[in-house]
Residue frames as qw, qx, qy, qz and C-alpha x, y, z in Angstrom:
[[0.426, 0.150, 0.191, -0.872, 16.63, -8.51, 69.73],
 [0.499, 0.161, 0.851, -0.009, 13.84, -10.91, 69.11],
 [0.133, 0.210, 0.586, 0.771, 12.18, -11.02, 65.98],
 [0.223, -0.724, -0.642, -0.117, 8.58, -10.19, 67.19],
 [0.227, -0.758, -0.177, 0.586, 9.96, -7.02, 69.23],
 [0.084, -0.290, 0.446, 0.843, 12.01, -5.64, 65.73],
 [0.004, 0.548, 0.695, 0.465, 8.39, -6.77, 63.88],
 [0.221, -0.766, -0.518, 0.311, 6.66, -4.47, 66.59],
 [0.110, -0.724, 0.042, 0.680, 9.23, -1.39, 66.54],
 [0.107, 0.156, 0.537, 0.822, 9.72, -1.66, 62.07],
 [0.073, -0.672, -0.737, 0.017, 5.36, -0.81, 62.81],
 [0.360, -0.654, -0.222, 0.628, 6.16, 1.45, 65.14],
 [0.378, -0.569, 0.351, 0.641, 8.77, 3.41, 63.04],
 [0.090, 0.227, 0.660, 0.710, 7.09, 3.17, 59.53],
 [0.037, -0.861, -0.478, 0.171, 4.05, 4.53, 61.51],
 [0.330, -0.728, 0.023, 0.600, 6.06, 7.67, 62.52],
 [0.334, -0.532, 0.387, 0.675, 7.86, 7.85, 59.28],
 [0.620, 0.430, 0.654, 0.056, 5.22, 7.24, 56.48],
 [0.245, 0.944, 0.033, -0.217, 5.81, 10.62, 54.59],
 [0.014, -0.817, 0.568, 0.104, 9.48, 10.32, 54.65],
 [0.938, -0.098, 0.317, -0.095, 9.36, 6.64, 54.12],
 [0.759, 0.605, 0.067, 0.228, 11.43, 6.51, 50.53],
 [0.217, 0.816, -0.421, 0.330, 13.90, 9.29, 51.32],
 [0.667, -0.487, 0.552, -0.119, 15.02, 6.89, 54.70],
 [0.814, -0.271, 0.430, 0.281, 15.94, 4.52, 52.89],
 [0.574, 0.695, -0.048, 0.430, 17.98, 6.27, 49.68],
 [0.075, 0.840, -0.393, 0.366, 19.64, 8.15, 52.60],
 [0.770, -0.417, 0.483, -0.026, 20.33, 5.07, 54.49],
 [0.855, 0.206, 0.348, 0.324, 22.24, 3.36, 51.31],
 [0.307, 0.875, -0.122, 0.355, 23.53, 6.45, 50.10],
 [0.037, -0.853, 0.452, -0.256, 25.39, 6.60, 53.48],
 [0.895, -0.284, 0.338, 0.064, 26.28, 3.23, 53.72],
 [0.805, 0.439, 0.115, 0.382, 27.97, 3.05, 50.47],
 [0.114, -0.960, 0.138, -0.215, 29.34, 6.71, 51.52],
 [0.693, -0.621, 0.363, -0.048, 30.88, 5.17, 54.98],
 [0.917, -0.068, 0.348, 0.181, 32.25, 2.08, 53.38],
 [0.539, 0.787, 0.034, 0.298, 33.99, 4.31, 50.72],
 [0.422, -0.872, 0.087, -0.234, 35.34, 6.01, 53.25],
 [0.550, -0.561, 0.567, -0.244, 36.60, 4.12, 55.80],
 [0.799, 0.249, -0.543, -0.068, 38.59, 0.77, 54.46],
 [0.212, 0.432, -0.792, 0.374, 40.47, -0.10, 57.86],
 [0.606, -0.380, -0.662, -0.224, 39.09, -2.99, 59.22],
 [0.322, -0.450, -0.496, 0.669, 38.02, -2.24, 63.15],
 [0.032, 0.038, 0.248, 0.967, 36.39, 1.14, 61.61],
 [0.193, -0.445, -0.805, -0.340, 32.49, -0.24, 61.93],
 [0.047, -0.788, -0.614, 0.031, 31.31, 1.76, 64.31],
 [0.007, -0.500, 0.010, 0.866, 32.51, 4.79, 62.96],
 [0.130, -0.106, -0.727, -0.665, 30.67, 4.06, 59.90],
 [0.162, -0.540, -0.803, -0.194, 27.86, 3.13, 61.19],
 [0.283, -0.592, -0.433, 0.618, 27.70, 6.42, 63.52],
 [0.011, -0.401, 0.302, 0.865, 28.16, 8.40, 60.49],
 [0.166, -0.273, -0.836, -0.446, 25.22, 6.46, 58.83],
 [0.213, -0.551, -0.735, 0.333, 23.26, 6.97, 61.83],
 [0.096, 0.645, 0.100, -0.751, 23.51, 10.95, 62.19],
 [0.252, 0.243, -0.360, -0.865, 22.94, 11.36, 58.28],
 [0.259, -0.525, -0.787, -0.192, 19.68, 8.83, 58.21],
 [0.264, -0.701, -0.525, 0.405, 18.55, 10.50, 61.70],
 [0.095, -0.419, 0.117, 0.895, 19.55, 14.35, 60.33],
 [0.076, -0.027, -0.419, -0.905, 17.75, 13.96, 57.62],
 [0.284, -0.477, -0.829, 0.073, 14.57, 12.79, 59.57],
 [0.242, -0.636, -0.405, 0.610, 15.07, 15.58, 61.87],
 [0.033, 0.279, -0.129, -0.951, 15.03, 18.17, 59.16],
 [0.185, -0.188, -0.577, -0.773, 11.95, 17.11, 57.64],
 [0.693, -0.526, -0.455, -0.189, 9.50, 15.88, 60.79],
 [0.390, -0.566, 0.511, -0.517, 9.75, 16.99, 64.93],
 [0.699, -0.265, -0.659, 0.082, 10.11, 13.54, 67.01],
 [0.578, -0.721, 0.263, -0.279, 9.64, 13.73, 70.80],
 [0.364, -0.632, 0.673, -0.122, 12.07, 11.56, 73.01],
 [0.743, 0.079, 0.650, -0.138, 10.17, 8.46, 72.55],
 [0.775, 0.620, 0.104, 0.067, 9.79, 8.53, 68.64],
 [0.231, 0.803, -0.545, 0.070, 13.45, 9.78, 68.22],
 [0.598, -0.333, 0.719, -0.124, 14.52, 6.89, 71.00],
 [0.787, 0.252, 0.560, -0.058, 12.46, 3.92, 68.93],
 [0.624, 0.755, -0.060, -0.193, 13.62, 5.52, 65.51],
 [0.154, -0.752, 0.637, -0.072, 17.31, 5.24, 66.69],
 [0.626, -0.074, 0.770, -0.099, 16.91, 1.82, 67.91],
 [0.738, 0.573, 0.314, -0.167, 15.33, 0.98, 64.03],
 [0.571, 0.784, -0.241, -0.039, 17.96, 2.41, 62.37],
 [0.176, -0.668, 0.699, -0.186, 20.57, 0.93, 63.93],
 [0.592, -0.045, 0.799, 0.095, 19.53, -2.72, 63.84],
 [0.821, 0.527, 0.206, -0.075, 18.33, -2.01, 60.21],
 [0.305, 0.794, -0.525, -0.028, 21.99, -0.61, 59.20],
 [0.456, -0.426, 0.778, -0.070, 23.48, -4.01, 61.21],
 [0.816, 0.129, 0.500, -0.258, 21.31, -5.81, 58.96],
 [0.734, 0.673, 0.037, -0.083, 21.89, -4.77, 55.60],
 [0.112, -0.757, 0.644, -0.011, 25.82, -4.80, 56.59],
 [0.493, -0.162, 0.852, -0.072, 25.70, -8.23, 57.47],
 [0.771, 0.587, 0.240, -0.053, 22.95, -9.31, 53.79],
 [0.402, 0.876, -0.257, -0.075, 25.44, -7.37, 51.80],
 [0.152, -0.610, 0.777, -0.014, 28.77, -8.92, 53.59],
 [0.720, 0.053, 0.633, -0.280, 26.72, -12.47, 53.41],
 [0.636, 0.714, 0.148, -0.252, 26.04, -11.87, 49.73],
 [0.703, 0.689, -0.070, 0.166, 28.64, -10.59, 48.00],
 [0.639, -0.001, -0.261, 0.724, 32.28, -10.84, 50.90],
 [0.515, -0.440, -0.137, 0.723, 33.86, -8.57, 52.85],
 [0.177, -0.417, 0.191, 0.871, 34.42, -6.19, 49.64],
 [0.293, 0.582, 0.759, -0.009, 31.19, -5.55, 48.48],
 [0.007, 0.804, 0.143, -0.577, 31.63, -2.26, 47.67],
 [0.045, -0.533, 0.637, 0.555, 34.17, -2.85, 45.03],
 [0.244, 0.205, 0.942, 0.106, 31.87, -5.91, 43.84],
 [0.205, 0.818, 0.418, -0.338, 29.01, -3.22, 43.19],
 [0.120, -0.659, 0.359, 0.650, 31.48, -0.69, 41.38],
 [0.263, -0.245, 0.852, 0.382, 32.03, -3.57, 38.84],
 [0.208, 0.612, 0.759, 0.076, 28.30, -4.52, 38.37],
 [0.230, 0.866, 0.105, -0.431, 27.60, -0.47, 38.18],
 [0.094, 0.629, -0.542, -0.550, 30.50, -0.27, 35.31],
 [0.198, 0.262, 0.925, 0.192, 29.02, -3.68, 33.44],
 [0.231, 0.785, 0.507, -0.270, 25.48, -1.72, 33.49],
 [0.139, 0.818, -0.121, -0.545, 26.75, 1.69, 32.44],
 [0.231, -0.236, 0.795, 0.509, 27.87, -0.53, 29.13],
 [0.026, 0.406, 0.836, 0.367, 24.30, -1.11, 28.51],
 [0.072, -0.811, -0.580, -0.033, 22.73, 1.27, 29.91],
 [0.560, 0.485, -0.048, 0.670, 23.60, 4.79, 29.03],
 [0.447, -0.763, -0.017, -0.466, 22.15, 7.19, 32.35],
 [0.809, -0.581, -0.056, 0.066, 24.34, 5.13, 34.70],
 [0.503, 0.714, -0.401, 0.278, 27.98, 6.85, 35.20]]
């Protein structure tokens, strides 16, 4: 997808979703980390990501109606934004980023006492 169409529909799709902006994306990372917990066998991505998709897009649908079109373009949004942050995160920190996070959350929770 070019970059000027995904600049057009993130518009689009932060139009639609300005109320609910924050909670989209705590329940997008919530169910990435979720998935990836999950599911360790490698060939397994797009059941993860389908199971990201319906709990980002469920929890849209329980707080705001979309017609076809907004539900269509929202779909399409979430779906190249989960590809993205898959691919930053795998870029970043490897393959096993999940476990690389664990570590940095159990470093913190040494200094900081609210994080368990």
């Amino acid at each position: 997808m070019r970059s000027s169409l995904f600049a057009l529909l993130f518009a689009f799709a932060r139009s639609i979703l300005q109320s609910l902006w924050n909670g989209v994306w705590e329940q997008l990372f919530e169910a990435i980390e979720y998935a990836e917990e999950q599911w360790h066998k490698k060939g397994s991505g797009e059941q993860k990501k389908e199971f990201v998709m319906d709990k980002v897009l469920g929890y849209i649908e329980n707080n705001m109606e979309l017609n076809f079109l907004y539900r269509k373009a929202i779909e399409l949004f979430i779906s190249r934004v989960i590809d993205g942050i898959i691919k930053a995160l795998n870029k970043e920190l490897g393959d096993n980023w999940v476990e690389k996070v664990e570590q940095y959350k159990d470093e913190l929770a040494d200094f900081i006492e609210f994080i368990d």
